[in-house]
C-alpha positions in Angstrom: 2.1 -18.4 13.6 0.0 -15.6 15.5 2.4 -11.9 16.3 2.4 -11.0 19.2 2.0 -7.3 19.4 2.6 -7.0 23.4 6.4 -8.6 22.4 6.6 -6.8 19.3 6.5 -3.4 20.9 9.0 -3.7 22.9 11.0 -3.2 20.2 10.3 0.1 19.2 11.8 2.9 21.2 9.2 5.3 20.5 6.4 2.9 22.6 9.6 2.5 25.5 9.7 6.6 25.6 5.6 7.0 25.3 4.3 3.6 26.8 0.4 5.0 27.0 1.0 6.1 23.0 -1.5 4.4 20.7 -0.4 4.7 17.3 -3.0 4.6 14.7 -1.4 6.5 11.5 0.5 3.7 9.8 -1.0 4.5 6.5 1.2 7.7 6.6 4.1 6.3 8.4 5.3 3.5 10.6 7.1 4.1 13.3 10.9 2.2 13.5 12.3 -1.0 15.7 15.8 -1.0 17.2 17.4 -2.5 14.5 16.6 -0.2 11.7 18.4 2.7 14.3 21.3 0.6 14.9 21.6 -0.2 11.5 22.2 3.5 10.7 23.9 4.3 13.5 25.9 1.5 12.8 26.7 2.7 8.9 27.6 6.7 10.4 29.8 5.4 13.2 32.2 3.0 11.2 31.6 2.8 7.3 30.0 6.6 6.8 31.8 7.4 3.0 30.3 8.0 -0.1 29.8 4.8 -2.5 31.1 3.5 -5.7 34.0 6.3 -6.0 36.0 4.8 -3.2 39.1 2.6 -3.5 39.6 2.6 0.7 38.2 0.2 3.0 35.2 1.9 4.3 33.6 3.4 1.4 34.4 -0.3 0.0 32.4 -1.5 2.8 29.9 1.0 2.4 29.4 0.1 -1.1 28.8 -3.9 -0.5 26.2 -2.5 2.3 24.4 0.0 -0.2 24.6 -2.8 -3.0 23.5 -5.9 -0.7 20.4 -3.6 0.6 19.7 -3.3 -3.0 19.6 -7.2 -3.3 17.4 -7.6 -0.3 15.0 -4.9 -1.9 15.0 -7.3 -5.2 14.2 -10.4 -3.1 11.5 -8.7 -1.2 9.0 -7.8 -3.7 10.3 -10.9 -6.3 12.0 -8.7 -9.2 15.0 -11.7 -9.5 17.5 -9.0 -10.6 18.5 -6.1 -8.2 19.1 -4.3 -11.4 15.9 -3.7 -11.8 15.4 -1.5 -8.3 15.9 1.5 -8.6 16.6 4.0 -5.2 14.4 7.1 -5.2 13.2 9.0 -2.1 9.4 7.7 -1.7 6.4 6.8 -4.0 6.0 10.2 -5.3 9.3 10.1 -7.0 8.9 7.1 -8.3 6.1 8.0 -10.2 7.5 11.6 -11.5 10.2 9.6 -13.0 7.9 7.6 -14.4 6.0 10.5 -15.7 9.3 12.4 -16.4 10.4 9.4 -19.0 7.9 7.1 -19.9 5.4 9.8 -20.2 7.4 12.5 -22.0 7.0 10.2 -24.6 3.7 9.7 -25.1 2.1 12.1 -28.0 -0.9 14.1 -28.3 -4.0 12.5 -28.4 -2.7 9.5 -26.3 -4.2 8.7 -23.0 -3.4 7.8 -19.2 -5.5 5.5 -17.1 -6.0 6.2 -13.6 -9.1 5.1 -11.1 -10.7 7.2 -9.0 -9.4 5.9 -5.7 -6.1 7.3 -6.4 -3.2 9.5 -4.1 -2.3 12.9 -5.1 0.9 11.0 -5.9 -0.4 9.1 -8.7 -2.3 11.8 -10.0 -0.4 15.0 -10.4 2.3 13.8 -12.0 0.1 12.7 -14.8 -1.3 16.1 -14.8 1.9 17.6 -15.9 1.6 15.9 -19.1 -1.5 17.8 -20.1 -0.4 20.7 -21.4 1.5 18.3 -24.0 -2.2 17.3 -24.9 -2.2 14.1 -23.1 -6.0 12.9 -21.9 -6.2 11.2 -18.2 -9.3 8.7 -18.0 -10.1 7.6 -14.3 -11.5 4.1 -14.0 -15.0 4.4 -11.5 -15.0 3.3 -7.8 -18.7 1.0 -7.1 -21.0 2.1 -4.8 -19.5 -1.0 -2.6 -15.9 1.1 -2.2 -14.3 -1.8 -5.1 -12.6 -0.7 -8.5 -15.1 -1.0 -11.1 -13.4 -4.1 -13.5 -15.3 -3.8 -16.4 -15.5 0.5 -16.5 -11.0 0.3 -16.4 -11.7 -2.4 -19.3 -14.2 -0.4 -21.5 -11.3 3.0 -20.9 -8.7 0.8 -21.7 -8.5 2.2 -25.8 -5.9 1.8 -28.4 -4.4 5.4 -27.3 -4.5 4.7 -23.7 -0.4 3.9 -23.5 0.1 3.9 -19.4 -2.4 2.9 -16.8 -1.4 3.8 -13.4 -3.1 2.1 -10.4 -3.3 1.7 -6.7 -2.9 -1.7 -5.2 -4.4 -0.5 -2.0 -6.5 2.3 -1.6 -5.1 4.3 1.6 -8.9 5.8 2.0 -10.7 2.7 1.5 -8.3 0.0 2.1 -9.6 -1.6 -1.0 -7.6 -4.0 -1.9 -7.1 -4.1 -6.1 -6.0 -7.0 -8.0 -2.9 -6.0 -9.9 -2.4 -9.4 -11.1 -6.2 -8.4 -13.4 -5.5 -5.3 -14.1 -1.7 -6.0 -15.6 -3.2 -8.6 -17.6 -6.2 -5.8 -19.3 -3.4 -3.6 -19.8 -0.7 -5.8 -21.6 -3.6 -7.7 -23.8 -4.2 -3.5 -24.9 -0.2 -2.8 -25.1 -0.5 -0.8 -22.4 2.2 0.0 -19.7 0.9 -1.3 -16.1 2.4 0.7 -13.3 1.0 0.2 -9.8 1.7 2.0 -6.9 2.0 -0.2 -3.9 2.9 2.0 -1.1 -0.1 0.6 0.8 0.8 -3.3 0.1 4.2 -3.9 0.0 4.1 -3.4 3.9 1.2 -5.3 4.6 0.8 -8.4 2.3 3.6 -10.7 0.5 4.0 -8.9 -3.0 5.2 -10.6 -5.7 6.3 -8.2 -9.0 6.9 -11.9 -10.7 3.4 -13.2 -10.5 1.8 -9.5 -10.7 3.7 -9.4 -14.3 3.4 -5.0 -14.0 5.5 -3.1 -15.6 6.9 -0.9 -13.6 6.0 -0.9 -9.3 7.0 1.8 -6.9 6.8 2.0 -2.9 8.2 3.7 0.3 10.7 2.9 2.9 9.1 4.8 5.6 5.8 3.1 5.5 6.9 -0.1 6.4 9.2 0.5 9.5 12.4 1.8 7.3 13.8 5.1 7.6 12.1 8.7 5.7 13.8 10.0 2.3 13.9 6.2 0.6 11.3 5.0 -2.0 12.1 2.1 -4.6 10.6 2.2 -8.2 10.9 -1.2 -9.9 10.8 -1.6 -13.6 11.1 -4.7 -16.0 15.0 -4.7 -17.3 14.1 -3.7 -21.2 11.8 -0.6 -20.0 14.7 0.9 -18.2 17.3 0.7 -20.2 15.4 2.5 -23.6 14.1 5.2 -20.7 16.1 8.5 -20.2 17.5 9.6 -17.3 15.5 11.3 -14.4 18.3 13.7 -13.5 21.7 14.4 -14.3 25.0 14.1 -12.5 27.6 12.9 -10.9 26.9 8.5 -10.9 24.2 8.2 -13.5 27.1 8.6 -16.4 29.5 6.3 -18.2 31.2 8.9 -20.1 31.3 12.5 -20.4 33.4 15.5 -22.2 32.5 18.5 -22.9 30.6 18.2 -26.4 28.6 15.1 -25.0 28.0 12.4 -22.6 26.9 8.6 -22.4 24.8 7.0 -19.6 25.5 4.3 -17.2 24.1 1.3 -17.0 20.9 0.4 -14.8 19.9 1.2 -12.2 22.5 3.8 -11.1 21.7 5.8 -14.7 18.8 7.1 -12.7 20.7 7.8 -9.5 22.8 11.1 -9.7 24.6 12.3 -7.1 25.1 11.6 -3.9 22.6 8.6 -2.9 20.7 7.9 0.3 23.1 5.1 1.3 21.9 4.7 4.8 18.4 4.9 4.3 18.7 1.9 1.5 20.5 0.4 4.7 17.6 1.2 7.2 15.4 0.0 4.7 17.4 -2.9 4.1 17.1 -3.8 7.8 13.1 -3.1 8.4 13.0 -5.9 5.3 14.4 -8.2 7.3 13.2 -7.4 10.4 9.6 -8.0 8.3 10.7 -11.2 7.1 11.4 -12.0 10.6 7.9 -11.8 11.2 6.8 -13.0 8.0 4.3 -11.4 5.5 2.0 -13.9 5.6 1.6 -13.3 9.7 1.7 -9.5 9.0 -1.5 -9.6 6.7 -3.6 -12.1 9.3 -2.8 -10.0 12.3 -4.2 -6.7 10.8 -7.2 -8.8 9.4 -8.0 -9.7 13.0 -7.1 -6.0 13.8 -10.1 -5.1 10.9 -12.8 -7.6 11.6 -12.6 -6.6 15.1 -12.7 -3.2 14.4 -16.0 -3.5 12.1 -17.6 -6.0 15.1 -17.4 -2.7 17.4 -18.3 -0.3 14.6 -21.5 -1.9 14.9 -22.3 -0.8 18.4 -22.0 3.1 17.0 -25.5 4.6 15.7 -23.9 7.6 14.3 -20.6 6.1 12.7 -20.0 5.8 8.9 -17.2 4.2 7.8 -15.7 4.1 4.1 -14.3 0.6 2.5 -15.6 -2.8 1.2 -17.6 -4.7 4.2 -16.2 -7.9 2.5 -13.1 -8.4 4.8 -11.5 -10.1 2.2 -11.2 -7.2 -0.3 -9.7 -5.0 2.3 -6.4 -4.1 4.5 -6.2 -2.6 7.5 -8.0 1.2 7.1 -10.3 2.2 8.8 -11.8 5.7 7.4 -15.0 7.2 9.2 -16.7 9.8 10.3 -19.1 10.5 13.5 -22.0 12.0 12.4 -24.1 13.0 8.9 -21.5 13.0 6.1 -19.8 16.3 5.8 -20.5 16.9 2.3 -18.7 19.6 0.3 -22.2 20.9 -0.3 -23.3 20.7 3.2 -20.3 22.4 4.4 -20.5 25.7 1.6 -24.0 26.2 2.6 -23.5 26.4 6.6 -20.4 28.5 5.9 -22.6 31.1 3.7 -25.5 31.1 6.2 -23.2 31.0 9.3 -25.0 27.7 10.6 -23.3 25.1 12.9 -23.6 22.0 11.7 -24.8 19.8 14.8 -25.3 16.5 13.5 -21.7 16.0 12.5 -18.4 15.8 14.3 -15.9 17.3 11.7 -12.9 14.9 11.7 -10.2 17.2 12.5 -12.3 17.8 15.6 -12.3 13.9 16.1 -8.7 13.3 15.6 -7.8 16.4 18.0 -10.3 14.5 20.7 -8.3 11.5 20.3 -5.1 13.0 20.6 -6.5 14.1 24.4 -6.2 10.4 24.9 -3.4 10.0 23.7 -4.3 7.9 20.3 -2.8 9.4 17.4 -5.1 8.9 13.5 -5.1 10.7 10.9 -8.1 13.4 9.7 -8.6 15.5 6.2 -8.5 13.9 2.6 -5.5 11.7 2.8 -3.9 13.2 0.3 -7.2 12.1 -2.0 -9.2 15.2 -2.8 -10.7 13.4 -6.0 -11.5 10.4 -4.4 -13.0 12.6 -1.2 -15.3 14.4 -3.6 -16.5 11.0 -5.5 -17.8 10.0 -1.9 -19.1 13.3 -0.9 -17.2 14.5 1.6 -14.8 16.7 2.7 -12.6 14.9 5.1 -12.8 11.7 6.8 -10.6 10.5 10.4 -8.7 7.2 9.5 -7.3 4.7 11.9 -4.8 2.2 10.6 -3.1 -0.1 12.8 0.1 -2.1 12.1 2.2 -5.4 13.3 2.7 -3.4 16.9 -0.9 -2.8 17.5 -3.3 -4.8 19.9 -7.0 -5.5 20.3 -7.2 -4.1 24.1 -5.8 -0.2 22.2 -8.2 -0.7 19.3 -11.2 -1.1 22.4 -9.9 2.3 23.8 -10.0 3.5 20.2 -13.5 2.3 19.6 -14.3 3.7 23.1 -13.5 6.9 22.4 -15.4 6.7 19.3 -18.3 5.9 21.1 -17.2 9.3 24.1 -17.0 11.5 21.0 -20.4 10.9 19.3 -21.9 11.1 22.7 -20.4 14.5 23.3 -21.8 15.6 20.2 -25.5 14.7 21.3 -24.7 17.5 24.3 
C-alpha cells in the first residue's frame, strides 16, 4: 500500500496553520499529528498525577498509561519484554548512560569502537572515558559514503570491550547493517550498541533479529513529543549495570547507612518521569503502525530516487551518500558549488578573498527559507565525519511520510535558482 502524503498532511496542525510550509528537517525532528496532541492533552486534562506512588484513581490510571506506552515501545522495535526499555530523554542520554555504567567499567588499556560517520552523541560520551585511559578506534567510511566492513573487523581486538555504531548515518543516510556488525562484535566478546535514532522512524527495526546489545533512539524524531528517548538493553546487561542517577523511584530500599536498587527498568529512572511524553510517544507508535513501516521506508525511497533523478540536471551540485539507493534512507546532504573545504575556507579568510565558486550552505538554507522550505545547513552535529569529507558544512534535506514529489520539484527548483544566482 502506497501513503498518501496529500491525506497524511492533513493531519498535522502545523501544515493546517502554514499550508505553503515545506518541511525538509526530519533528520532533526518531525513535526507531530493530531493524535500525539490529544494524547497529551488528553493525559493533563483528566489523569495528570505522578505514577507508581499513587493509590487514587487517576495516578492509577496514569500509571497503566505510562506502563502500557512502555509495552507498545517493547513491541515496536521487537525487545519481547518491556522490561528491557528503559525511558530516558533522547539518544544522547541513552548513550551517556551507557557510557556512565558500562563504560566506567572498562580499565585502562581497553578500547571503544566507533566509525567515522558518527553523531556528536555517540562520540563524546566515549570521550569522557579517556582521561581513565580508555583508547577510541573509529572504523573508516569508503570513498563510496559505506562503512568500511573489513577495517571495523581488523579494529575489532581482544581489548576493544564496546563498539558503538550508527545504523543510519544522518549525513550520509548510509544505511549500516547492524545485524553484521553485532555478529563481529559478539564472535570478539564485545558489547554491540547501535544508535538508531535515524532508523527506528524510517524502517521496521527489529532488536530480536539485530541480536545488539544495547539500542537507543528518540521520541521526537519520529512524530512523538521532545524530552523522550528509549535505550534498550538485553535483560542480564541491565540488571549487573549501576544506576544512572539516584533518587526517588530507582530504589527498593533505603536508610540512612545504605540503600538497595529496584528492579529494571525503573532502577535507572529517578525521579519524577516524563509520563506524558512516553504517552505522546506511545501514540506517534501507533499512529506509525497505522501506516505501517514497511510503507514508511518505500515512500521515502520514492522520495530519494526522485530526488537523485533531478540532482542530475544540476552542474554545480555535490551531494554526499551511497548512489546505490538501496544502501541509503532518506538524506539528502549537498552543497552548490566547489566543496568548501576547511582548507579552502582558512585560506580565503587569511587573504580576505570571497570565495565565488561556492554557495556556503548556511547561505543556501537561508535562500530556502525565502521560499518558505525549511533544511538544515552546518555539520549535523558531525564535525569528525565533516572533516573526513573535507568540508565544513553541508545543507541537508530530509523528507518524511508527510512529504510529496510536487514540494521536492520546488525544492529541487530552488536548487537549481540558487546555483544560478551564484553564476551572477
Amino acid at each position: 500500500m502506497s501513503l498518501i502524503p496529500e491525506k497524511i498532511r492533513k493531519d498535522f496542525p502545523i501544515f493546517r496553520n502554514n499550508p505553503d510550509l515545506i518541511y525538509l528537517d526530519n533528520a532533526a525532528t518531525t513535526q507531530k499529528p493530531d493524535s500525539v496532541v490529544r494524547s497529551i492533552v488528553n493525559y493533563y486534562e483528566n489523569f495528570y498525577s505522578n505514577v507508581h506512588r499513587g493509590v487514587y484513581r487517576i495516578s492509577e490510571e496514569a500509571t497503566s498509561m505510562y506502563e502500557s506506552a512502555r509495552k507498545n515501545v517493547s513491541d515496536f522495535i521487537g525487545s519481547g519484554d518491556p522490561s528491557n526499555i528503559v525511558y530516558t530523554r533522547n539518544t544522547t542520554e541513552s548513550i551517556n548512560l551507557l557510557s556512565y555504567t558500562i563504560g566506567r567499567k572498562l580499565k585502562k588499556g581497553d578500547r571503544i569502537l566507533l566509525t567515522e560517520m558518527e553523531h556528536h552523541s555517540n562520540i563524546i560520551p566515549w570521550y569522557f572515558l579517556k582521561e581513565a585511559g580508555i583508547k577510541i578506534d573509529f572504523a573508516k567510511v569508503k570513498e563510496d559514503f559505506t562503512l568500511d566492513y573489513e577495517d571495523f573487523a581488523s579494529k575489532l581486538s581482544p581489548e576493544t570491550k564496546i563498539a558503538s555504531f550508527t545504523h543510519v548515518s544522518n549525513v550520509l543516510g548510509t544505511i549500516n547493517d547492524v545485524r553484521e556488525l553485532t555478529s563481529m562484535c559478539h564472535e570478539n566478546s564485545t558489547i554491540a550498541v547501535v544508535d538508531a535514532a535515524q532508523s527506528v522512524p524510517h524502517m521496521k527495526v527489529d532488536v530480536g533479529k539485530i541480536d545488539c546489545d544495547f539500542l537507543a533512539f528518540s521520541g521526537h524524531k519520529m512524530l512523538g513529543p521532545s524530552g523522550i528517548g528509549v535505550l534498550y538493553g538485553k535483560e542480564d546487561l541491565l540488571t549487573e549495570m549501576r544506576p544512572f542517577l539516584g533518587g526517588g523511584e530507582m530504589i527498593r530500599e533505603v536508610d540512612y547507612t545504605n540503600a538497595t536498587w529496584n528492579d529494571i527498568p525503573w532502577k535507572f529512572e529517578a525521579g519524577t518521569q516524563n509520563v506524558e511524553g512516553a504517552i505522546g510517544l506511545s501514540s506517534a507508535m501507533d499512529y506509525l503502525k497505522s501506516l505501517g513501516m514497511e510503507n514508511v521506508m518505500d515512500h521515502e525511497r520514492r522520495l530519494i530516487k526522485h530526488l537523485f533523478a533531478r540532482a542530475n540536471e544540476i552542474d554545480n551540485l555535490i551531494s554526499f551518500g551511497p548512489l546505490d539507493l538501496e544502501k541509503r534512507a532518506a538524506v539528502f546532504s549537498f552543497n552548490i558549488g566547489d566543496v568548501i573545504s576547511y582548507s579552502l575556507v582558512e585560506a580565503a579568510i587569511k587573504k580576505n578573498i570571497k570565495i565565488s565558486n561556492s554557495i556556503h550552505p548556511h547561505d543556501v538554507a537561508a535562500f530556502m527559507d525565502h521560499k518558505n522550505i525549511a533544511v538544515r545547513s552546518g555539520h549535523h552535529c558531525a564535525m569528525p565525519l565533516m572533516g573526513h569529507l573535507g568540508v565544513a558544512a553541508t545543507a541537508r534535506a530530509s523528507p518524511y511520510i508527510y512529504n510529496t514529489i510536487s514540494e521536492l520539484d520546488l525544492f529541487m527548483d530552488s536548487i537549481r535558482d540558487c546555483s544560478m544566482e551564484m553564476k551572477r
